[in-house]
C-alpha positions in Angstrom: 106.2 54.9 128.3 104.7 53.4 125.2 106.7 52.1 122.6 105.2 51.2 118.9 106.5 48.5 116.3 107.3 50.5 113.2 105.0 47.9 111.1 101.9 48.9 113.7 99.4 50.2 111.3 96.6 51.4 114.0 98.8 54.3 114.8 98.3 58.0 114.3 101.7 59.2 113.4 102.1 62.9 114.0 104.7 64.7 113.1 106.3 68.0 115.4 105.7 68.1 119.1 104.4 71.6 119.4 100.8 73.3 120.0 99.7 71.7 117.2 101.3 68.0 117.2 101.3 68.2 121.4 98.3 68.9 121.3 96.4 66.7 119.0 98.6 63.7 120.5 97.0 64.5 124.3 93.6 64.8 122.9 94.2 61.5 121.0 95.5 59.3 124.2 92.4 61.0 126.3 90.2 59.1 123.6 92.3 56.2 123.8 93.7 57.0 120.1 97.5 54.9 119.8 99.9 58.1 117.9 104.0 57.8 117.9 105.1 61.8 117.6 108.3 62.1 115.3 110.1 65.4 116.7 113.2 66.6 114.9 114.6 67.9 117.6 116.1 66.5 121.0 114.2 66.1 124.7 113.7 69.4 126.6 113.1 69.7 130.5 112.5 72.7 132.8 116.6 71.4 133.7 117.4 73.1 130.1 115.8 76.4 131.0 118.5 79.0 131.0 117.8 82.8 131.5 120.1 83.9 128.7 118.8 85.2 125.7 121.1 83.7 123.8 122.5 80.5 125.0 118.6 79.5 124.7 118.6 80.4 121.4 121.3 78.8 120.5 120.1 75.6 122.5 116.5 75.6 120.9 116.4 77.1 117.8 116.1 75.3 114.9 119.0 76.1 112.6 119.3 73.9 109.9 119.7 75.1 106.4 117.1 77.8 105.5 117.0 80.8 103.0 115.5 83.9 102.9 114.4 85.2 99.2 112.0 88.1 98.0 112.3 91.7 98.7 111.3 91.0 102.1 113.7 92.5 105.8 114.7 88.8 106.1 116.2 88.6 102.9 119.0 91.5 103.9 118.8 91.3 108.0 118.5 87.4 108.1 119.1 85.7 104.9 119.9 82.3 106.9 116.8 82.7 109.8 114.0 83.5 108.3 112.2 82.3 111.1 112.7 82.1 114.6 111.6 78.2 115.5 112.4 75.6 118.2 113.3 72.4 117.2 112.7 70.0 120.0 110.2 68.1 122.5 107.6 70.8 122.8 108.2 72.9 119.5 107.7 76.7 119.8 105.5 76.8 123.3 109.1 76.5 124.7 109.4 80.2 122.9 106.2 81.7 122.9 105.9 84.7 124.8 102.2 83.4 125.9 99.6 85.8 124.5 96.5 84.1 123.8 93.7 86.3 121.3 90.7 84.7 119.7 90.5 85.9 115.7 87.6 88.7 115.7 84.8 87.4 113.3 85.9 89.1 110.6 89.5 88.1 110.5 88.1 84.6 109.4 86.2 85.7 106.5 88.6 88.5 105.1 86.9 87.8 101.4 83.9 88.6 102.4 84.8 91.8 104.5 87.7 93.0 102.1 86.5 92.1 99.2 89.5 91.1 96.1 92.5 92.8 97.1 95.0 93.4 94.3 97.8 91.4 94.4 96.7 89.5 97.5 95.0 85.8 97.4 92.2 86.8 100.3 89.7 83.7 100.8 87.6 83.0 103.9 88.0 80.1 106.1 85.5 77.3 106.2 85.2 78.0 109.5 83.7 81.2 111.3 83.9 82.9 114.8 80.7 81.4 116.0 81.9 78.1 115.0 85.1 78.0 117.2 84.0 79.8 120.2 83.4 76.7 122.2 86.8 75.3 121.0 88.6 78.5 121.9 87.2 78.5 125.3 88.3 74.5 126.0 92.2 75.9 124.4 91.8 78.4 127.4 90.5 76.3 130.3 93.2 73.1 128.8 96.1 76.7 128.5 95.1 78.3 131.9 94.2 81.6 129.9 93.7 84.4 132.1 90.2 86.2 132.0 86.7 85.3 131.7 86.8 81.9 130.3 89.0 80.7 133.6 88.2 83.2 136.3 92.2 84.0 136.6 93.4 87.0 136.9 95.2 89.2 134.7 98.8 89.2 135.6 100.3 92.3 137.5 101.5 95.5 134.9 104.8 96.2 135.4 106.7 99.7 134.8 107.2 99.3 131.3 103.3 98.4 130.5 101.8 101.4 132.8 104.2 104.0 130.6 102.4 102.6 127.9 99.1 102.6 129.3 99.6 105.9 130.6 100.0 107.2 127.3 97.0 105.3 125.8 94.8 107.0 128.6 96.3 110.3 127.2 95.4 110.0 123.1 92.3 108.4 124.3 92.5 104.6 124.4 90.7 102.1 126.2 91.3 99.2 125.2 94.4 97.9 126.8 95.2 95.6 129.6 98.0 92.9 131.2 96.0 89.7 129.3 95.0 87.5 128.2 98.1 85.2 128.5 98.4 81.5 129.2 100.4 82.4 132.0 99.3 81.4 135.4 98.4 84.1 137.8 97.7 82.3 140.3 98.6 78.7 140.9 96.3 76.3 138.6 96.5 73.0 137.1 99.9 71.7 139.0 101.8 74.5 137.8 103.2 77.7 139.8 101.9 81.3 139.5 104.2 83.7 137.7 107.4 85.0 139.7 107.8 87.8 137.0 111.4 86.4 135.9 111.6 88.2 132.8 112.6 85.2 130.4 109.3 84.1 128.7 110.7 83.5 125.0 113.6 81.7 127.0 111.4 79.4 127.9 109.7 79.4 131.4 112.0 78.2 134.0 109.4 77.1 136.8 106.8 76.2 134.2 104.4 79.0 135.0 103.8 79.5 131.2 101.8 76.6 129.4 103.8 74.6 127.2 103.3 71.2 125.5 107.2 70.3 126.7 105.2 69.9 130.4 101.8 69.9 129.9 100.1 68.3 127.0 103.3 65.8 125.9 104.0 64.0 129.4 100.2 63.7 130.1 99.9 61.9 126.6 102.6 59.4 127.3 101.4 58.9 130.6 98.4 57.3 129.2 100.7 54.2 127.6 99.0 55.2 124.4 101.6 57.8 122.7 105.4 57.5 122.0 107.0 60.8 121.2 110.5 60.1 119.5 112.9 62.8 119.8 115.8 63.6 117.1 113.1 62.0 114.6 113.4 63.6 111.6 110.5 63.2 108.9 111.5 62.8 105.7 109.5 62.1 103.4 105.3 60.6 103.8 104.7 57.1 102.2 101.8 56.3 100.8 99.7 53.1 99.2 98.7 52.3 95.4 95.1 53.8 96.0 97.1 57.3 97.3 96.2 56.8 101.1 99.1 58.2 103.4 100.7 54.8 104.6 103.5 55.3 107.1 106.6 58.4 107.4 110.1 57.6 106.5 111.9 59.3 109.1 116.3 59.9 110.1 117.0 58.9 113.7 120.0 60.8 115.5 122.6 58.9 114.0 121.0 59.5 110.5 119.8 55.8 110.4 116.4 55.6 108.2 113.0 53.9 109.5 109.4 53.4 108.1 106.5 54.4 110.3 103.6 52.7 109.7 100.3 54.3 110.0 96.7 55.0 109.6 96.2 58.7 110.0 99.2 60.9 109.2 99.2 64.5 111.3 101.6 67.1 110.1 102.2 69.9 112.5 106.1 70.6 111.6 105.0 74.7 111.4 104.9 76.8 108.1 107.9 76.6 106.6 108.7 72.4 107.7 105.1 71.3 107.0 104.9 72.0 103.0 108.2 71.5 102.6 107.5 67.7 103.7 104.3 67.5 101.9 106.8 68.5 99.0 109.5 66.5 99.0 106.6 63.5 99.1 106.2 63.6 95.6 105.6 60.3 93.8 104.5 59.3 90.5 100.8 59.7 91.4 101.4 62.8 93.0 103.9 65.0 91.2 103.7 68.1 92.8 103.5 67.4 96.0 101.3 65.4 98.5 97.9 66.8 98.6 98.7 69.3 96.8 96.4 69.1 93.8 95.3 72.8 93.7 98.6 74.4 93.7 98.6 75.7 97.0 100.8 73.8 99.0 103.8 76.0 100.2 101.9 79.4 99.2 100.7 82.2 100.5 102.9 82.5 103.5 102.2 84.9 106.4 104.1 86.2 109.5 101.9 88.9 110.4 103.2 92.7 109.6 105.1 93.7 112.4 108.1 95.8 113.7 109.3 97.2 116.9 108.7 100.9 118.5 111.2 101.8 121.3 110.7 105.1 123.4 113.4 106.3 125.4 111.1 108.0 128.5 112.4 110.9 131.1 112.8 108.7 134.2 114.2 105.1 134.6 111.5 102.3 133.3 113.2 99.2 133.9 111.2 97.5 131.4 113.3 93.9 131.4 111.5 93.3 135.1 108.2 91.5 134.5 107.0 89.1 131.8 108.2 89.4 128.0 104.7 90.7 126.7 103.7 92.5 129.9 100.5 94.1 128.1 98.4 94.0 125.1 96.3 97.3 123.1 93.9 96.6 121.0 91.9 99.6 120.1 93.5 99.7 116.2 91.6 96.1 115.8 89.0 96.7 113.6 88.8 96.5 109.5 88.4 100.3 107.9 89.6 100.9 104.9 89.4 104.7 105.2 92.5 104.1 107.3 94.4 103.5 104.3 95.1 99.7 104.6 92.4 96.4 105.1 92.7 94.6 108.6 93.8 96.0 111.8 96.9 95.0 114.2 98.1 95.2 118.3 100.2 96.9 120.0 101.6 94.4 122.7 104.3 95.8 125.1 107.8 93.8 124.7 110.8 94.0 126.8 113.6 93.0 124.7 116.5 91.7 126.6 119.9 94.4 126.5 121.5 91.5 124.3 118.5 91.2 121.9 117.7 94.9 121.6 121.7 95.3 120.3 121.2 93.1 117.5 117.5 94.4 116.5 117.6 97.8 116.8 119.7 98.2 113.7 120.3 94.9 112.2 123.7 93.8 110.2 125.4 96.4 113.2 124.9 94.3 115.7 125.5 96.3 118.6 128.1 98.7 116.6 128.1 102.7 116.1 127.0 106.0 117.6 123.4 105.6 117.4 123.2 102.4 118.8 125.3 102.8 121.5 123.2 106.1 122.4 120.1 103.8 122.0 121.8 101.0 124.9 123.1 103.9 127.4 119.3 104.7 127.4 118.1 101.0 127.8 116.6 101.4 131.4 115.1 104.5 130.2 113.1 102.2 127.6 109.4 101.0 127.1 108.4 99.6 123.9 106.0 97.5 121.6 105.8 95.0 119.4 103.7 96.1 116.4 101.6 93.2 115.4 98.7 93.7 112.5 97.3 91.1 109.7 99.4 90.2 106.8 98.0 89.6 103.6 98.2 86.0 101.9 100.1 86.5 98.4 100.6 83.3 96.4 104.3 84.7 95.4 105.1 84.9 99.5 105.8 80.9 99.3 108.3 78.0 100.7 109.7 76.3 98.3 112.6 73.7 97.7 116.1 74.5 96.8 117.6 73.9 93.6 120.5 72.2 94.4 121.7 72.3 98.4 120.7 69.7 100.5 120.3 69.4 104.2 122.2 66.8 106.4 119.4 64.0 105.5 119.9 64.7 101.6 116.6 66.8 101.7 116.6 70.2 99.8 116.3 72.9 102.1 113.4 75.3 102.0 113.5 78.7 100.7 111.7 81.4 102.3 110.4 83.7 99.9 108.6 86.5 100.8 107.9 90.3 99.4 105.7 92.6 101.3 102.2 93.9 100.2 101.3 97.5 99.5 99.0 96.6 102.5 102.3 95.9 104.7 103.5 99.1 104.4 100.6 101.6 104.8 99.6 99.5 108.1 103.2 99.7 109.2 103.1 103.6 108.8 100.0 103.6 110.8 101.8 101.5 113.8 104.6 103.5 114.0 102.9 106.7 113.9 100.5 105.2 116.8 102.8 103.8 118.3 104.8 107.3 118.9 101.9 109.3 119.5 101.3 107.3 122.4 105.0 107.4 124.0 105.1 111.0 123.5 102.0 111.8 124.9 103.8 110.6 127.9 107.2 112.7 127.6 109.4 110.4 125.0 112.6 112.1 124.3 113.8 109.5 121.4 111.6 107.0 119.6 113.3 104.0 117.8 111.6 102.3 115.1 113.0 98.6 114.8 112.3 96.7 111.3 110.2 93.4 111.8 112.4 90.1 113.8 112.5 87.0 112.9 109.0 85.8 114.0 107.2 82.6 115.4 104.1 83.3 113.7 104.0 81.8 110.7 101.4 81.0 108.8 99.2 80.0 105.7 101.5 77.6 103.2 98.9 74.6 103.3 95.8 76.8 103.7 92.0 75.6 104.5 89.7 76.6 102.2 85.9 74.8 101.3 87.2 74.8 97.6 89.3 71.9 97.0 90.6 74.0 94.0 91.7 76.8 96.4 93.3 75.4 99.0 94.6 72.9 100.8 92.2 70.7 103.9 89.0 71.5 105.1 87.7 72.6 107.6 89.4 69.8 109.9 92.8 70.2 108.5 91.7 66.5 106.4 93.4 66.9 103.3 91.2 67.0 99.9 93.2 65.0 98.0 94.2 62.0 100.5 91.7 61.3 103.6 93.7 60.1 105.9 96.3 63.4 105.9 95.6 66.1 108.2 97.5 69.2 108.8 97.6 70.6 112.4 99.5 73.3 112.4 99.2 77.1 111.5 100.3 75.9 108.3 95.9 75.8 108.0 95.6 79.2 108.4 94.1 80.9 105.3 94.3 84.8 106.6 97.1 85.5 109.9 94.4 87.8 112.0 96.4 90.3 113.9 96.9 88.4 116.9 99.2 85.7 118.2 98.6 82.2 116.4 98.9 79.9 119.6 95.3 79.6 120.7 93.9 79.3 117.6 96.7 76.5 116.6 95.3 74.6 120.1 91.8 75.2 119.8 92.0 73.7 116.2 94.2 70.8 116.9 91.5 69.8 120.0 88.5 70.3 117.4 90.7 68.5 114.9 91.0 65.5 117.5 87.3 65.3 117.9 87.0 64.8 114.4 89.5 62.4 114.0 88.6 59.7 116.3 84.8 60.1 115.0 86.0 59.4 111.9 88.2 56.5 112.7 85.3 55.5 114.9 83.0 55.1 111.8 86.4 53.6 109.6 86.0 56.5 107.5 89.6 56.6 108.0 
């Protein structure tokens, strides 16, 4: 394994180990680019793997300080977890539950499509469908993405995904099936096919799943040209007197502080980590913030509009047998605003573990009462879907940094601020009465509606946009303000789509690599 001098200047320092940061650093070494990834959190194997929901959620999550604020669910049902993250060699691919959309076309230029939204701050990406097609199609082929792109087969439905099918046969749906995941159906790539365990957000215990922790990290360092540093905490980005990002000062395990140097800084933390960095980097030449001379870094955050719909069916379902997200619907993906609300949203089938779906389904009761114990004698009677549409970016919805409590490095912690559009709520009416519809169509006795979970998907906070003034990177993640600072996460983002963020996170961070060694090619940077 390689191992960098902290005063070697030629590196790419990248910071977070996830699909962004894993990513970029495999793309990097298979160019023959030098990067040292700082992860915050400790080394993970497929030894750690655990199928308990939450002993692995205690074991991965990342659970430092955080706050929830705005009149948003998390502020009442999880005022300390506003977001559900790994910390640790791999990020949140450990978590994901492996669905793997493309954007539609006009999910990347929302401004154009929607027009000015009141109280929203809609902008198109630089970037459009077209554009990325051939970079989504190498994320699939480097993910094992089953469907076209691969020639892999969608994985088999189980019992809880044909009840839902079923009933979107009955109201007249088409447009549903078991994919695509980045879950092998087959054997591909050194990796197993899926044994249908049932523990996907657990993290995949044979490795079936794709997941930088065993994919794109140990191929990286295999190279001799990447050193990932666990329990690496980045505190704060350095840079020189003509503003260029120099080097990150980051806290080892025992809290001891070091200077990376660099020549390209990545940071791929995730949407609530990455701005809060780029914010507690302020310096006299940059007051507010790195890169952040339009005002944008840490706003307009997004975590999609979503919520749970639970159907308690006349026979035994068994849902918890199969993978987590066992099957996607996507017929209410389109834009019409006769529906009541701009942008459209999934319905992807979840089987929420016995211990999970006694804290959701009425948070704060945790398992407690008459209705919730009713709910749990029915639980192999159960089918159910995650509700999963586009949330509006609102400059108010924003990370910012606490007034006065600090973390264990000294660093104030983030708050997590976010209030829900008008937007929000029609779509989430739509959902749930779609969502019912179907499971009654197909003999539902009892439908639960669940408020939204603490979610993965976060998004927007250092947003692309062609406008220097309105956001914050280009189209390549490259910062406006200082060249040689990307961002490679979903932080980038400038409108959530309704679908899953994973692909497009990888099939950024491989375009994003592309770009980067061309330009350090041509010593642009």
């Amino acid at each position: 394994m390689a191992k960098f001098d902290l005063s070697d200047d030629s590196v790419v320092v990248i910071i977070g180990s996830g699909a962004g940061g894993g990513t970029l650093a495999n793309e990097l070494a298979q160019k023959g680019i030098k990067s040292v990834v700082l992860e915050a959190g400790r080394r993970f194997d497929l030894g750690d793997i655990e199928n308990d929901e939450w002993a692995m959620f205690n074991k991965i999550s990342w659970l430092d300080k955080r706050y929830s604020g705005g009149g948003w669910h998390g502020a009442v049902n999880h005022p300390t977890l506003p977001a559900w993250i790994v910390k640790g060699y791999g990020g949140s691919t450990i978590h994901w539950a492996g669905v793997a959309l493309r954007f539609k076309d006009y999910e990347f230029k929302t401004r154009t499509h929607y027009g000015a939204i009141d109280g929203a701050n809609v902008e198109d990406w630089p970037v459009s469908l077209e554009e990325m097609t051939p970079w989504y199609e190498k994320a699939e082929l480097k993910m094992g993405v089953t469907g076209k792109t691969t020639g892999m087969p969608h994985l088999p439905w189980n019992n809880g995904f044909r009840v839902l099918a079923e009933g979107c046969r009955r109201t007249g749906r088409s447009d549903y099936n078991s994919g695509p995941m980045a879950i092998n159906s087959v054997e591909r790539d050194g990796r197993p096919s899926c044994q249908q365990i049932g523990f996907c957000m657990q993290g995949c215990a044979i490795g079936a799943k794709w997941s930088t922790m065993y994919t794109e990290l140990p191929r990286a360092e295999d190279t001799g040209l990447c050193e990932v540093r666990t329990d690496s905490m980045a505190l704060r980005i350095e840079h020189d007197a003509n503003g260029r990002a120099s080097g990150v000062l980051y806290a080892d395990a025992a809290g001891k502080q070091h200077l990376q140097k660099a020549r390209v800084v990545c940071v791929a933390g995730n949407s609530i980590e990455s701005p809060r960095l780029l914010l507690n980097s302020a310096s006299s030449m940059f007051p507010d913030g790195l890169a952040n001379s339009s005002g944008q870094v840490g706003r307009n955050y997004m975590n999609h509009t979503t919520g749970g719909v639970y159907a308690v069916l006349p026979e035994k379902v068994h849902m918890f047998r199969g993978t987590s997200v066992a099957g996607i619907v996507g017929d209410e993906v389109y834009h019409d605003p006769a529906r009541g609300f701009s942008g459209g949203y999934y319905l992807e089938f979840l089987s929420l573990g016995l211990p999970f779906m006694a804290a959701f389904l009425e948070p704060g009761n945790t398992g407690w009462g008459r209705g919730v114990a009713k709910a749990l004698e029915s639980y192999d009677h159960m089918s159910g879907v995650w509700v999963l549409g586009e949330d509006m970016a609102q400059e108010r919805n924003a990370i910012t940094l606490h007034g006065t409590e600090k973390d264990q490095h000294g660093l104030p912690v983030p708050i997590v601020s976010k209030t829900p559009h008008n937007n929000d709520y029609e779509m989430t009416e739509h959902m749930f009465k779609t969502s019912t519809q179907i499971y009654e169509a197909v003999g539902a006795t009892d439908v639960y509606e669940l408020p939204a979970y603490p979610a993965t998907h976060n998004m927007g906070t250092n947003r692309m946009h062609a406008d220097p003034a309105k956001g914050v990177v280009n189209g390549f993640g490259q910062s406006h303000d200082i060249g040689n600072l990307f961002v490679s996460d979903g932080s980038q983002f400038t409108s959530s789509g309704a679908c899953n963020p994973t692909l497009t996170i990888v099939a950024l961070a491989i375009r994003q690599a592309e770009y980067i060694a061309q330009e350090m090619n041509a010593r642009t940077i």
